[in-house]
matplotlib code that plots the C-alpha trace (Angstrom):
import matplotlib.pyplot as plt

x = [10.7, 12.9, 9.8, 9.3, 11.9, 12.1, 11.7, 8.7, 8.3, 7.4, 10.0, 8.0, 4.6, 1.4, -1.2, -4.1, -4.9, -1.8, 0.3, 4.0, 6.1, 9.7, 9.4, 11.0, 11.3, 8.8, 6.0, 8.1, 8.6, 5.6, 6.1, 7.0, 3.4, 3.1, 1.8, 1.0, -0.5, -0.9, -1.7, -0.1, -0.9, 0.6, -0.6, 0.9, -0.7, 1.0, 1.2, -0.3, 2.2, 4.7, 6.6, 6.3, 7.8, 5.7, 6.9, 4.6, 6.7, 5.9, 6.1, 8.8, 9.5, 8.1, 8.6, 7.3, 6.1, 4.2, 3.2, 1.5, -0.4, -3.4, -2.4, -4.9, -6.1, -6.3, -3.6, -1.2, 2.0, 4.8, 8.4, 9.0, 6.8, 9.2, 10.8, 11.8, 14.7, 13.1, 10.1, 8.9, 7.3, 8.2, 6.5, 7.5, 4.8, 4.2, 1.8, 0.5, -2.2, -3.7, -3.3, -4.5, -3.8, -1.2, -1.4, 0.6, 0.2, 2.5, 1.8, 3.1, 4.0, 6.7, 9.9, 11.0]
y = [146.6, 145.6, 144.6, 141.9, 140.4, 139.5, 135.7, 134.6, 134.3, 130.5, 127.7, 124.8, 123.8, 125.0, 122.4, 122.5, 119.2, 117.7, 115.9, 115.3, 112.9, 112.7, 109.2, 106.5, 103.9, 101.8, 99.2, 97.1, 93.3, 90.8, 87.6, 84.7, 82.9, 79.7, 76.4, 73.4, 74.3, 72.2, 71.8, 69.0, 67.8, 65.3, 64.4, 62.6, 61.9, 64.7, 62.6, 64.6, 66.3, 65.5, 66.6, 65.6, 67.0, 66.5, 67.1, 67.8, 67.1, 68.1, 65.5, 64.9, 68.3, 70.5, 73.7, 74.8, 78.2, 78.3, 76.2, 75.8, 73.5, 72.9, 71.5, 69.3, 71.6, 75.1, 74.7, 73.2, 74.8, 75.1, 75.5, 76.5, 76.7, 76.5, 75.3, 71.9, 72.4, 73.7, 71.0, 71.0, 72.5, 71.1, 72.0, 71.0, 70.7, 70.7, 69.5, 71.2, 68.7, 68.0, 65.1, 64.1, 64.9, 67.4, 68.5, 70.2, 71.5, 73.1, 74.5, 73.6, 74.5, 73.0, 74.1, 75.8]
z = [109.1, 111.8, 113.8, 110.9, 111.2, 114.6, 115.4, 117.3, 120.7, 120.5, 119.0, 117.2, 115.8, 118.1, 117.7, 120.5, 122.4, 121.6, 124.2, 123.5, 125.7, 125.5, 127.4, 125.5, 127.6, 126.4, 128.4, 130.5, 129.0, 129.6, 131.8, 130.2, 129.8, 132.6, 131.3, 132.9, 136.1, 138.6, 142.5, 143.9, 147.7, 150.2, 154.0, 156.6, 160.3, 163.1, 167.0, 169.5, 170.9, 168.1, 165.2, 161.3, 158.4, 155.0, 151.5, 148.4, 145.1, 142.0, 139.1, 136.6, 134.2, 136.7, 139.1, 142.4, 142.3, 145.9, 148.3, 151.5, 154.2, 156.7, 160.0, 161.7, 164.1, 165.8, 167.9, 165.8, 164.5, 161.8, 162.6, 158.5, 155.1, 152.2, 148.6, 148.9, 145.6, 142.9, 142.5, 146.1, 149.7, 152.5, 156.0, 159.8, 161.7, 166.1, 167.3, 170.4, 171.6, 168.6, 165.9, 162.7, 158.9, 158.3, 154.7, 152.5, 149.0, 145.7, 143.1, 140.2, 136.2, 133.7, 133.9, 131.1]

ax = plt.figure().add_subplot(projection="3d")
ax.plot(x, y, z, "-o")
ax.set_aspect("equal")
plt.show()
């Protein structure tokens, strides 16, 4: 009798193929969705062997969320790529012997 009584080696319900996970945390909060995309652009013409700095501006209501640029050639270079504020990208440029359209570009949504 006293073998009867004893309590099992095991503590809880035995169910085969069945995965518990003490994890509670939960998925992680989805991003806020973006609306209103939209790539803006502005150019200006870099002097050989000048400097120019060139703003792209987002319109009225909106954000810049990246930016960037094309200089005019090869051998050209930026001093900075960066947020103009919160509705712009503003880009120095150097020329080193080459001129023509500098570009630069933002990417834009509304601010909300």
């Amino acid at each position: 009798m006293i073998g009867i009584l004893r309590k099992p080696w095991w503590v809880g319900p035995l169910v085969a193929g069945v995965s518990y996970s003490h994890y509670s945390g939960g998925k992680p909060p989805e991003p806020p969705a973006v609306s209103g995309y939209e790539v803006v652009h502005n150019r200006a013409n870099l002097p050989r062997n000048g400097r120019l700095v060139v703003v792209a501006t987002c319109p009225a209501g909106k954000r810049a969320i990246s930016g960037g640029y094309s200089t005019p050639s090869p051998v050209d270079t930026t001093d900075f790529s960066n947020p103009e504020g919160n509705n712009g990208w503003k880009v120095s440029f150097k020329s080193n012997g080459g001129s023509g359209n500098a570009s630069v570009y933002a990417v834009c949504v509304n601010a909300n």
